[in-house]
N, C-alpha and C positions, 0 to 999 in steps of 0.2 A: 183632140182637135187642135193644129196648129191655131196656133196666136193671131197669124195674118189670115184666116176665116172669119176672125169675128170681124163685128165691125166695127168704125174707129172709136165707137161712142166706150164702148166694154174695152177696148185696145186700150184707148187710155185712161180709163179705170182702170184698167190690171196694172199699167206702168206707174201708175202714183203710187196703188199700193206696194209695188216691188221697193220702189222711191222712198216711200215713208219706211219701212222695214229695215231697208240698209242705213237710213241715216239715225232709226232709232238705235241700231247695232253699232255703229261709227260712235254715235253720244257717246252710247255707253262705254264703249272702247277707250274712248278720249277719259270720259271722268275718271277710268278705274287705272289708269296712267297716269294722273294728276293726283289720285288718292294715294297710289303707291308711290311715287315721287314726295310727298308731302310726310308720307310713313319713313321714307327712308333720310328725309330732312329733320324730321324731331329725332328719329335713331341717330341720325349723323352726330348732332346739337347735343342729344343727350351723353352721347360715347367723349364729344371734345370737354363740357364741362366736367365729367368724369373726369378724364385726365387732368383737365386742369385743378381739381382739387385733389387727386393725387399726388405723391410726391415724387414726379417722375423729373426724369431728367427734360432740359428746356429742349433739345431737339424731337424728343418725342410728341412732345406738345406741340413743338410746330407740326412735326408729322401729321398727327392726327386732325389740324386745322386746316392743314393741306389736302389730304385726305375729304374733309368734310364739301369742301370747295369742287373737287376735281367728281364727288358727287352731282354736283348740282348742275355743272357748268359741261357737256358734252365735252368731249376728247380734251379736256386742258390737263394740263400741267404744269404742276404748281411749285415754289419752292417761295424761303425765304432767305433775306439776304440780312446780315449781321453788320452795325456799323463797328468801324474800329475807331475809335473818337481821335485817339492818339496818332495814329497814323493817316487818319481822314480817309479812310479808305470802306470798302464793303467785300465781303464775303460770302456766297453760298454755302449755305447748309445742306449738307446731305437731302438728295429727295429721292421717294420710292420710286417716283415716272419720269425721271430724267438722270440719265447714264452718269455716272462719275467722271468718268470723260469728261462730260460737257460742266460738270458743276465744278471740275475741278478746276476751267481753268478760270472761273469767276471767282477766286481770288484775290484779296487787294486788289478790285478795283479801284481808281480814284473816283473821289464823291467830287463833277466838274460838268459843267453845262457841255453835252455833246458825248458824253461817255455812256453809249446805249442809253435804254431806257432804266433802270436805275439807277444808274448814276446822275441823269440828267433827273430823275424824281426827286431823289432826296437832294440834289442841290437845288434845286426851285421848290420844293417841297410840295408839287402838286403831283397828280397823277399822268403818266404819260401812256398812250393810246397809242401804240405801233401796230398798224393792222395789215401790215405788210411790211416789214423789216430791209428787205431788199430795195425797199421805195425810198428808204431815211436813210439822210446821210450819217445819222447819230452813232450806226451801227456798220458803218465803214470798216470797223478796226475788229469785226466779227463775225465778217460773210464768211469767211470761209469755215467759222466753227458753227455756226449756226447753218451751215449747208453740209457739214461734214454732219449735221442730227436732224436735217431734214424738217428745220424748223421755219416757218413765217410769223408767225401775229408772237406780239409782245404786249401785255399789258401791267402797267407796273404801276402801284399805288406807294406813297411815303407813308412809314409807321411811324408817327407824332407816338412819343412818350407822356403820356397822361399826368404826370409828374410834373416837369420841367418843360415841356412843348419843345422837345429838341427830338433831332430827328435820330432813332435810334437802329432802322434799318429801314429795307423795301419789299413790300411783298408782290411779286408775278407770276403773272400768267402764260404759259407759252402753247401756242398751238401750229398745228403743220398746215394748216392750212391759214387763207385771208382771212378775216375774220374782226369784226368789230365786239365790242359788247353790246346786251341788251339793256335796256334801263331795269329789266330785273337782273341782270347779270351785277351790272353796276350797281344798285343796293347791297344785294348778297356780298361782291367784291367790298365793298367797303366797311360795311358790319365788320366780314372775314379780318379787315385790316384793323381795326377796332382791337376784337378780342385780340389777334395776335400783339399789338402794341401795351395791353393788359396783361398778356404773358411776360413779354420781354420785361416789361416793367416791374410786373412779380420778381420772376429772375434776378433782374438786378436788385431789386430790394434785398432779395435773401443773403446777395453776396455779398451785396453792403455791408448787410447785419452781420453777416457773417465774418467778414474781414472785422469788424469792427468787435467783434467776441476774441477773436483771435490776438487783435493786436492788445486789446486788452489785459489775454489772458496770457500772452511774449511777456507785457510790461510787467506780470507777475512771475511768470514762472523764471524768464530769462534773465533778471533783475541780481547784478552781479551783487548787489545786498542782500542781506536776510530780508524778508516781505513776510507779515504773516499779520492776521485778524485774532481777535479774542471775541469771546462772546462778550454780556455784560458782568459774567461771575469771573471773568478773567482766565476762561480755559480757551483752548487753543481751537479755531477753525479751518485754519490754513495754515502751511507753510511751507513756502518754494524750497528750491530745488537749494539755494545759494544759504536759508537756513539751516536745511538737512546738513550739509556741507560744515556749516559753520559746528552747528549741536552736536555732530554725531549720530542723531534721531532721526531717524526716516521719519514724514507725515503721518503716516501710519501709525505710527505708536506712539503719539502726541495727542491725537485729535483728542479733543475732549477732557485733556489736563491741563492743571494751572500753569501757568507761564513760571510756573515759581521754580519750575521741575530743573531747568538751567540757571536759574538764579542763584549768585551767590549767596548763602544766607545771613549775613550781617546785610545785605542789599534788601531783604521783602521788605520789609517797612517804608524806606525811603523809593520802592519803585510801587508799590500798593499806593501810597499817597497820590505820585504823578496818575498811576491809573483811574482814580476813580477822578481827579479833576479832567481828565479827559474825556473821562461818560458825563460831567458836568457841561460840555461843551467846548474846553477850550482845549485846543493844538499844546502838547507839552514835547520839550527836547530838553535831552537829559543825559549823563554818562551813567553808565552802570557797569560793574564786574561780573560776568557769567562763566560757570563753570562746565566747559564740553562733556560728553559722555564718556572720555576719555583720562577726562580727568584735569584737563589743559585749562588755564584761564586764558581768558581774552577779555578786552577792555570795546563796551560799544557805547558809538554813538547813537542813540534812541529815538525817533521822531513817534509819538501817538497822536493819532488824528480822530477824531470820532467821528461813527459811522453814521448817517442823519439820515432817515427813511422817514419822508411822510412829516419829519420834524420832531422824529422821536429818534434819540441816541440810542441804537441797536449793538454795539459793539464797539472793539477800536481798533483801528487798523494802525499799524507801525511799521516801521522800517528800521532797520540797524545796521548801521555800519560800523565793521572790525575796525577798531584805530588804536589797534593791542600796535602796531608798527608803527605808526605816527608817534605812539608816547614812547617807543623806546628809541625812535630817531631823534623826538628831542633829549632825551635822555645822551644818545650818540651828538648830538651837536654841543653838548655842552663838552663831551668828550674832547671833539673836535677842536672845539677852544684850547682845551689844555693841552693837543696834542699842537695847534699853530703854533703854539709858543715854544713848544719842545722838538719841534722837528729842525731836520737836519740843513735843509732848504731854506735860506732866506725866503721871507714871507716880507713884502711894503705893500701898506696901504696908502693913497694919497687922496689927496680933495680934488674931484676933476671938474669944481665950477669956482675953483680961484686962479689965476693966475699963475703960472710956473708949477702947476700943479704939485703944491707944496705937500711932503710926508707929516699924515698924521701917526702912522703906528710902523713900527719895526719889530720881527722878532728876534730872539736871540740870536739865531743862527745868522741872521744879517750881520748884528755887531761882530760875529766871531770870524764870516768870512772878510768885512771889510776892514775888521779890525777899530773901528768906530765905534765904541763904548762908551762915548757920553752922549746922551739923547740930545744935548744941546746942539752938539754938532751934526745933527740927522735931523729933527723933529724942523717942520718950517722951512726947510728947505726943497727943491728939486732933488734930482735926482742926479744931475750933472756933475755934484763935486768928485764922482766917482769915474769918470774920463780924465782921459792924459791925453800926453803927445803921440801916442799911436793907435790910437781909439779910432776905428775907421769912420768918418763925416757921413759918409753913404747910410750906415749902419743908425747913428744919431739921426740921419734926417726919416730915414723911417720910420724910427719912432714917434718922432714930432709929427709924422703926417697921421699916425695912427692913434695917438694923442688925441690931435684936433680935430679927424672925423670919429672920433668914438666907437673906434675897433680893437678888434683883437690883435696882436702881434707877437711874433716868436722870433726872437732875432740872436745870433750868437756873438756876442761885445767883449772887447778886450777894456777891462775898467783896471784901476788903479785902488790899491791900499791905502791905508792911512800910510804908512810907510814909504811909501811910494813903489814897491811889487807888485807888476803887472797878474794879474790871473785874467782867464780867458771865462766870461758869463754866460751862462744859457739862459736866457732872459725869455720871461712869457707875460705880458700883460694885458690884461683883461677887462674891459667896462662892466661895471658894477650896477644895475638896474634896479629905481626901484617897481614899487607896483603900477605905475604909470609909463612904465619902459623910457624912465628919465636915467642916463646914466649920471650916478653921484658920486661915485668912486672908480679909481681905477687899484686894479690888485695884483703885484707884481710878484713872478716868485724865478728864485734865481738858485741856480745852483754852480759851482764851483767846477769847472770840467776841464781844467788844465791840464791833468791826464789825459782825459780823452782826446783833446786836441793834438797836444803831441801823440798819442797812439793813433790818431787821424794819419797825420804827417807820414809816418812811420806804414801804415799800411800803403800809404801813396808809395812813397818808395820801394815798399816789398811787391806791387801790383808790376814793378818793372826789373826787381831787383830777384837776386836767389837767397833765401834766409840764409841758408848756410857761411856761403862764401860770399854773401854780400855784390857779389859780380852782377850786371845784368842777365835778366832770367827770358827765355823762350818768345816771350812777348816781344820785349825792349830790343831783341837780337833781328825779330823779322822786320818790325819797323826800321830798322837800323840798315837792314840788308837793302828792303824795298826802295829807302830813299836814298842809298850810296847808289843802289843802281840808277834811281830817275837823276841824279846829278849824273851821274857816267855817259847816259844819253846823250848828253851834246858833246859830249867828248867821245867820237866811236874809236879812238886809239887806246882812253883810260883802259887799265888793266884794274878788275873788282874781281879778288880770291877770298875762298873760301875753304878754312884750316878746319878737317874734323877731327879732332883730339879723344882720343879713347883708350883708359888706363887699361892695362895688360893683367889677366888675373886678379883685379880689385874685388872682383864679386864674393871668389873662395875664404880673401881675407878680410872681407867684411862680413861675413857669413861666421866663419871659426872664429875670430878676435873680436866679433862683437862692432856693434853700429860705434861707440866710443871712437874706438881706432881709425873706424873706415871713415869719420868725422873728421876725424885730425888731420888724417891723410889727406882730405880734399879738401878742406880749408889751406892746407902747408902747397897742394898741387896749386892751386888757387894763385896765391902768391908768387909763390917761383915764376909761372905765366907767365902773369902778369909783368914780372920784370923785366922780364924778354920783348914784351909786346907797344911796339913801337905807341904815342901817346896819344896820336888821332886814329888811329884804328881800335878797331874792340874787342876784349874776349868776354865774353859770356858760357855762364853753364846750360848747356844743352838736356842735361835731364841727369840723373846718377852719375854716373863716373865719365861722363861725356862733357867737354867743352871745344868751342867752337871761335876761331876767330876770324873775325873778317877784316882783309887787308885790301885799302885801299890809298895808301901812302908810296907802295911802289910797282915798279912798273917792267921792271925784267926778272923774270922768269929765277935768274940766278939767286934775286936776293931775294924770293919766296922762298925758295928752297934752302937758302944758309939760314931763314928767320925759323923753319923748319925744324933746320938741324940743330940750332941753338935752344927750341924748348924742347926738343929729344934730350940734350945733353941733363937738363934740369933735372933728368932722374936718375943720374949715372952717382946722386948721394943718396944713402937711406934714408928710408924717416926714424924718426926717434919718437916714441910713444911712452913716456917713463923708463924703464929698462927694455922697453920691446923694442929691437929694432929690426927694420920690414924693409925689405927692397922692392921696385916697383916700376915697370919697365910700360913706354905705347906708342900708341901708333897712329900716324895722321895719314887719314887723305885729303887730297887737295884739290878742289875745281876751280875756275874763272870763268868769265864771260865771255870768251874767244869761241865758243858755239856755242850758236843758239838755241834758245830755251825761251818757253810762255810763261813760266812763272819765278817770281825770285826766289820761290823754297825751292825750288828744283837744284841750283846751285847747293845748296846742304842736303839735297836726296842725293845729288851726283858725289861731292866731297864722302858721304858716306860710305856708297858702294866703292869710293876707292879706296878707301881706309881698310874694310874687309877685304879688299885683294889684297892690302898688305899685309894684315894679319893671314891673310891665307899661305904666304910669300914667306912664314916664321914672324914678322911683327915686328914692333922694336926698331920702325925703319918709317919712311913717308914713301906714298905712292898718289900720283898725278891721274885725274879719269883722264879716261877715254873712253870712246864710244863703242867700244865690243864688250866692256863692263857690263853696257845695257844687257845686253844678250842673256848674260848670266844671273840678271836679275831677273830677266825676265819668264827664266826660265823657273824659279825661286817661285813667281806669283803662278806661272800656270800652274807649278807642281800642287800648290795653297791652295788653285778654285778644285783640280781635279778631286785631290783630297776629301774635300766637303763635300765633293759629287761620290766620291768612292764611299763615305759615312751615311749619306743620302739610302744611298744604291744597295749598301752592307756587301761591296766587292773582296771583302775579308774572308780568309780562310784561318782556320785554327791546325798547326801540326804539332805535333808532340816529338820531345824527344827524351827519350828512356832515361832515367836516373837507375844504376845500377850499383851493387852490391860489392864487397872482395871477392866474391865468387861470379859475378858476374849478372848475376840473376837482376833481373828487374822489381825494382820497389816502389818506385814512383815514374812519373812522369812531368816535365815541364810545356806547360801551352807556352806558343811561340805563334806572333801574328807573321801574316804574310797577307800581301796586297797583291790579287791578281787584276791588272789593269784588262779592260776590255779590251783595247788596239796592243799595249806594251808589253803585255805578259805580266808577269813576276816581279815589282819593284822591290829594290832589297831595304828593307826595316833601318837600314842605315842612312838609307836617303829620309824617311819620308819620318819617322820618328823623331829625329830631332825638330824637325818643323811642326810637327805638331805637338812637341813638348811648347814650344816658341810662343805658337798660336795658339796655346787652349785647347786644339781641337783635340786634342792627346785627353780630354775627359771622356767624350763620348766613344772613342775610341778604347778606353778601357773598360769602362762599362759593356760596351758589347763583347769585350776578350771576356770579363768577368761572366757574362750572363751562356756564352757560349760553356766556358769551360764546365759552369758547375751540370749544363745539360749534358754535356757529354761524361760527366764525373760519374754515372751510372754505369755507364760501358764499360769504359776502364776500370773502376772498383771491381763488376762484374768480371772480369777477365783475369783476378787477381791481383792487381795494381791495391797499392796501400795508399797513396793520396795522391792527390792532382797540383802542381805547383804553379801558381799564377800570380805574374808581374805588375804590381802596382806605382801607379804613375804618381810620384807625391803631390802632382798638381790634387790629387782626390781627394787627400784628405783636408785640404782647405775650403771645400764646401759645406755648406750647413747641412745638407740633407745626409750627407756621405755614410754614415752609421746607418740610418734605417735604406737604404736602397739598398746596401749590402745584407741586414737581416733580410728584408725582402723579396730577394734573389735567391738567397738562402732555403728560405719557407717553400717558394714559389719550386726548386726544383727537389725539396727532400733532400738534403745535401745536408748527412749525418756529421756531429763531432768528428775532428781531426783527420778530415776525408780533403781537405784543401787546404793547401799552404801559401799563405799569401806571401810573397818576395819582395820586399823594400832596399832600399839601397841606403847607405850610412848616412848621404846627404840630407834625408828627411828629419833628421834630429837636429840638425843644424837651425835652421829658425823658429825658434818658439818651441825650444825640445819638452818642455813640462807640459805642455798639449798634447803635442805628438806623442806623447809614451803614455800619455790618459786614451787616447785613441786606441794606443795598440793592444793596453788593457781590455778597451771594450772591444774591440775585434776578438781577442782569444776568449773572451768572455761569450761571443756568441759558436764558439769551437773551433777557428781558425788556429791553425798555428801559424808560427811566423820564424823567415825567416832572411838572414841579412846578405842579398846582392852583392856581387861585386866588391866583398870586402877586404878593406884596406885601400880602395882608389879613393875614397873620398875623402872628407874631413873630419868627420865625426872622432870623438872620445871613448876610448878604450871603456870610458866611465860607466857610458850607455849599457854597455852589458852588464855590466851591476845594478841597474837599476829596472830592468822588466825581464820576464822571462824568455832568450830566444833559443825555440829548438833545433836551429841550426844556424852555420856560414855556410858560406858559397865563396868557395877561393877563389880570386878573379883567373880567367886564362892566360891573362898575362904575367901570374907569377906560376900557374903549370906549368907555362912553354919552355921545352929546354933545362926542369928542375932539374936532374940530374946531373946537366952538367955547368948550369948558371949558379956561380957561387951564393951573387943575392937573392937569385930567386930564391934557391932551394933553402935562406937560413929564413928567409922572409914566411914561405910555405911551412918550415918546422916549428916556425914561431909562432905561427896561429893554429896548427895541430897538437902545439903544447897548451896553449892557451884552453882550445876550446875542451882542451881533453881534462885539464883543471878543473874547469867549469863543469864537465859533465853535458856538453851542447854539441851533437851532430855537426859533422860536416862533410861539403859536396866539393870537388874539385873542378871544376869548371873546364872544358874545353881540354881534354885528357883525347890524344892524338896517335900514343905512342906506346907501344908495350914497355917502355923502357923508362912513360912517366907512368903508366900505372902502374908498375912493379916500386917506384921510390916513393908515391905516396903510403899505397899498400902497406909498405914498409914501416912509414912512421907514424901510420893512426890512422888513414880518412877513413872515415867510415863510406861515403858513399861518392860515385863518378859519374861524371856525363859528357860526351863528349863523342867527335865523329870513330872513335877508336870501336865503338861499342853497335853504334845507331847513328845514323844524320836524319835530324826532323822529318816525319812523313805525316801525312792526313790521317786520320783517327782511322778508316779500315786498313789502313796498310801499318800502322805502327801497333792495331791490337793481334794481327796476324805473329809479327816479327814476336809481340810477347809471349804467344801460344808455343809458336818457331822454339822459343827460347827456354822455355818451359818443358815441352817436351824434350830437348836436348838437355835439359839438366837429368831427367831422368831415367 
């Protein structure tokens, strides 16, 4: 039966009942939602005081009270905010319902009326209610983070520290929608703030405590003195780190022995007394003698304090300090005393609160420098009687101002003798303090430096001067140059020249006769100059056998050139050197200031390059620049950069050329560099080799001949060749490294005993030959043989050969050429094939052209030839070909 059949009276009976049924179902719905809301609030409460009697860290506590909160409170989100006292600022803590993003940049906020709603909390210290955040203008400076998280309502309570009533953070609320609180919300919220302020305060307690264990337990452990406790029987409870140090005794192996255990033992008696009046109550300091684990004594200073617990002496704590070094400074200070009176140094004391600050004490070395040996004449007085008439006033009055303001002063004084002998003083005086930073004394100490002064003078003069030849030196010559020319300026007719003087061959005879002679010689050069050298113009020495004058006294052309010719003439006498007498011939170039140039050393670069056209010209003569010199200088520096680019590049090739036999056969071979240029071809070893003797770069340059030959030393051995001969640049052996690069090279390619002959030339024995021939021990030492370049062109002593072993000469080619029918050559060539044959030492003939020289060495001994007669240098496959070539036609 529908509903609307009955009639209204049953109709609404039946709707009350429906009525009553739904709202008893609704009740109970609502209670069982308030019971379980209620369940999950004493769960919440019970899990937060859990934590908080745990020992968890303080963010987690907050967590979990955040947590409890965002329980209770639909869709909130909670976090707390940390004050930083020091900075006056606030921070967010980490929270589970709001993105790091957003907490992160709540950050040192400032605690300031208008800075959101915690900021503005904890500075008025009530709670702020933002129930739409985009409505306030508090939160101005956060719309756009607070809309980058979708957030609205803010509500923020101050956490009051339960302690102090200072305000130690803020706790909020954030929700995405409007939103007020409820007056149950706001209980809940505030309790919530309560305990959180109960944590934080925990927290900080702990840290307090904690810091406060800590710095305690610094003051012990860190304690640059010994720190250590005893019980009341006098054994050990502690002891830092600075008595382990001191004892020898770790804590460990102490604990619980008598203190007696470091004690010295004549000491127990007299430190048992102080101990037990220290368990009596009173504080004792005391010295005592202890003896370290090691056996060491040291002297301490003792403090015992008694340990008062409750008002009961428990212990006694001490401290000791090492002052084993304070007693043996005073011990050194008494030294000191005996050693003021015995030093060398004038030592014055004076009274610097009487007038003329009169000397109470002198030591001896004052009487013996001033000469002033009766106290009477010192003692009571200043200091003054020790000036004269050249005592500089300047000097005196600095002392007198440092005197009277009570300072230190270091001044260097020309005083007088008893005698009346000036000496020059180095004077230092000092205010003397006592313990109230009163100066009482001043302390004077003075030394004697009359030498040094003059050596002062003497260095001033050598800063411009040449030691040798006493001429001005390099410096004194450009200032000199620079400001002849700024006078010349107003004068644009002046004529300023510039004489480069360069001794002819000095080098060879200062080389063989030894630096004495080559001394004499340019001290004696020096001289003669100088005679010649008109009295306002100057010479100077320009560096070794180089001097330089600059003429500025005349003015045509003619009388430069007769001033020229007249210091030429100064060497047309020998020098005389005890019985040695040396002849000695040079050469000047000449520039002036009739073209232009930007600097005034250019004038001595121009004089230069004309000096070497004269030597180029035979020498012994003067030559005038001119400007196509350049050219040929310049062609000098490009040959230099390309050079360094060709060592760079390794544009080197190695060719070899045959050392052969009396029968002609092949025995050896010599490496011979060749530079093939990328654009030039072929530079010949004649150009480019002596510039890189010049410039050094002649090292790397042998090193790679060296490292090339011994690789290729495998081939040719391989091919029957008996050793590889390679030319050593004496710049090499003046490097430190020079010995092990060459064992190295050695290792590195397997390059057996007497498989390579190194080739030096006679000149290398010349400077420093007791090195050099220690050297060429250790080369043969490592299997080199050796043998002597170009001999007879140099300077060396026939001597040399007696004194290390060499397995052969090399006769230069310019005594082969034409032996046969050159008288000197051919007696020059039998003279060193008798020699060597004396000796029992190989020899090569160098540069052998002609059947007609091989047949006249052949003749009288050489053992072995090389030369275009046989082979001309080829590349290592064409010159192992020519040995196979030759090989086979022997048989």
């Amino acid at each position: 039966m529908a509903i609307t059949q009955l009639d209204w009276q049953h109709q609404l009976l039946l709707y009350g009942l429906l009525l009553a049924i739904v709202g008893i179902a609704l009740g109970w719905w609502l209670g069982h939602r308030e019971r379980m809301r209620l369940t999950r609030l004493v769960e919440a409460k019970f899990r937060t005081l859990a934590s908080l009697a745990d020992d968890k860290p303080l963010h987690d506590k907050l967590a979990d009270i955040c947590r409890l909160i965002e329980g209770q409170v639909s869709n909130a989100m909670c976090t707390v905010m940390l004050v930083d006292s020091r900075h006056k600022s606030l921070s967010a803590v980490p929270a589970e319902s709001l993105p790091n993003t957003f907490t992160d940049h709540l950050q040192n906020l400032t605690i300031a009326d208008g800075v959101g709603a915690c900021g503005t909390a904890a500075y008025h210290r009530t709670p702020v209610v933002a129930a739409d955040m985009f409505k306030d203008e508090r939160f101005s400076d956060f719309f756009e983070l607070i809309r980058a998280h979708r957030l609205r309502a803010c509500w923020s309570y101050p956490i009051i520290s339960p302690t102090d009533k200072s305000v130690i953070g803020t706790f909020a609320v954030y929700f995405h929608k409007v939103r007020k609180p409820t007056s149950r919300e706001t209980i809940l919220l505030q309790r919530s703030r309560d305990l959180v302020a109960l944590v934080i305060d925990q927290h900080n307690d702990r840290v307090r405590r904690e810091r406060s264990e800590q710095h305690h337990r610094s003051l012990f452990t860190y304690n640059p003195d010994a720190v250590f406790t005893l019980d009341r029987d006098g054994n050990f409870l502690s002891l830092n780190r600075a008595g382990e140090d001191l004892t020898g005794f770790q804590e460990i192996e102490v604990l619980g022995q008598s203190y007696e255990l470091v004690v010295s033992e004549f000491e127990h008696a007299r430190t048992r007394g102080h101990f037990n009046v220290a368990l009596s109550g009173k504080p004792q300091r005391y010295e005592v003698e202890i003896t370290d684990r090691a056996g060491k004594t040291h002297v301490l200073d003792v403090t015992n304090v008694p340990i008062v617990i409750n008002g009961d002496v428990t212990g006694v704590h001490g401290i000791a300090k090492d002052i084993t070094a304070a007693r043996q400074n005073e011990s050194r200070l008494a030294l000191l005393e005996r050693g003021v009176e015995s030093s060398s140094d004038g030592v014055i004391i004076s009274d610097a609160n009487v007038s003329g600050f009169p000397i109470i004490y002198v030591n001896q070395a004052f009487k013996d420098i001033t000469g002033y040996h009766d106290d009477a004449d010192i003692l009571g007085h200043g200091c003054g009687f020790l000036q004269g008439p050249e005592t500089d006033p300047a000097t005196v009055k600095k002392i007198r101002e440092a005197l009277a303001t009570r300072s230190e002063v270091h001044v260097t004084i020309l005083n007088y003798r008893k005698n009346g002998s000036p000496f020059w003083n180095d004077l230092l005086i000092s205010p003397v303090r006592d313990s109230g930073e009163k100066v009482t004394h001043f302390i004077g100490l003075q030394s004697d430096i009359s030498e040094r002064v003059e050596g002062e003078k003497e260095l001033q003069f050598l800063a411009k001067h040449d030691v040798l030849t006493r001429l001005p030196n390099r410096n004194a010559l450009e200032e000199r140059l620079a400001q002849s020319l700024q006078d010349k300026t107003s004068d644009a007719g002046a004529t300023l020249a510039v004489l480069f003087i360069d001794l002819d061959g000095f080098k060879p005879i200062n080389d063989s006769l030894g630096h004495a002679v080559g001394d004499h010689i340019l001290v004696e050069t020096a001289e003669r100059l100088k005679s010649q050298v008109p009295p306002q113009d100057m010479l100077a020495r320009f560096g070794g056998d180089e001097f330089i004058v600059i003429v500025s006294s005349m003015q045509e052309r003619r009388d430069i050139n007769q001033l020229a010719t007249n210091l030429l003439k100064q060497f047309d006498q020998p020098y005389r050197f005890n019985e040695l007498e040396v002849s000695l011939s040079a050469t000047i170039g000449i520039a002036d200031n009739s073209t232009a140039f930007d600097n005034p050393v250019e004038l001595i670069q121009r004089a230069d390059v004309a000096m070497y056209e004269a030597k180029r010209r035979g020498g012994s003569s003067y030559h005038w620049y001119s400007a196509h010199l350049d050219a040929d200088m310049q062609h000098q520096v490009e040959l230099r950069t390309q050079l360094q680019e060709a060592i760079q590049a390794e544009q080197f090739e190695l060719f070899y050329q045959p050392i052969v036999n009396q029968n002609g056969q092949p025995e050896g071979v010599e490496a011979l560099i060749r530079w093939k240029h990328p654009s030039k071809g072929y530079i010949s070893p004649a150009e480019f080799i002596p510039m890189a003797e010049a410039t050094g770069q002649i090292i790397a340059i042998a090193d790679w001949v060296f490292r090339q030959a011994c690789h290729d030393t495998k081939a040719l051995i391989a091919a029957g060749i008996a050793r590889v001969s390679v030319n050593f640049s004496p710049l090499q052996f003046y490097r430190d490294d020079f010995i092990e690069v060459v064992k190295a090279t050695l290792e590195e390619f397997d390059v057996q005993a007497g498989q390579i002959v190194i080739e030096i030339t006679e000149n290398v024995f010349v400077r420093d030959s007791e090195n050099m021939i220690a050297l060429i021990h250790r080369l043969r030492e490592l299997g080199l043989l050796v043998a002597i370049d170009d001999f007879g062109t140099g300077f060396a002593s026939l001597s040399y050969l007696n004194q290390f072993p060499v397995d052969a000469l090399k006769i230069d080619r310019s005594f082969i050429s034409g032996v046969a029918n050159t008288r000197r050559n051919s007696a020059i060539t039998r003279g060193v094939l008798t020699i060597a044959g004396e000796l029992e030492i190989n020899t090569i003939a160098e540069g052998v052209e002609t059947e007609e020289e091989r047949d006249y060495i052949v003749e009288h001994g050489c053992n072995l030839m090389q030369g275009y007669l046989f082979c001309h240098p080829q590349p290592l496959d064409e010159v192992l070909q020519w040995i196979k070539d030759a090989q086979q036609a022997q048989r």
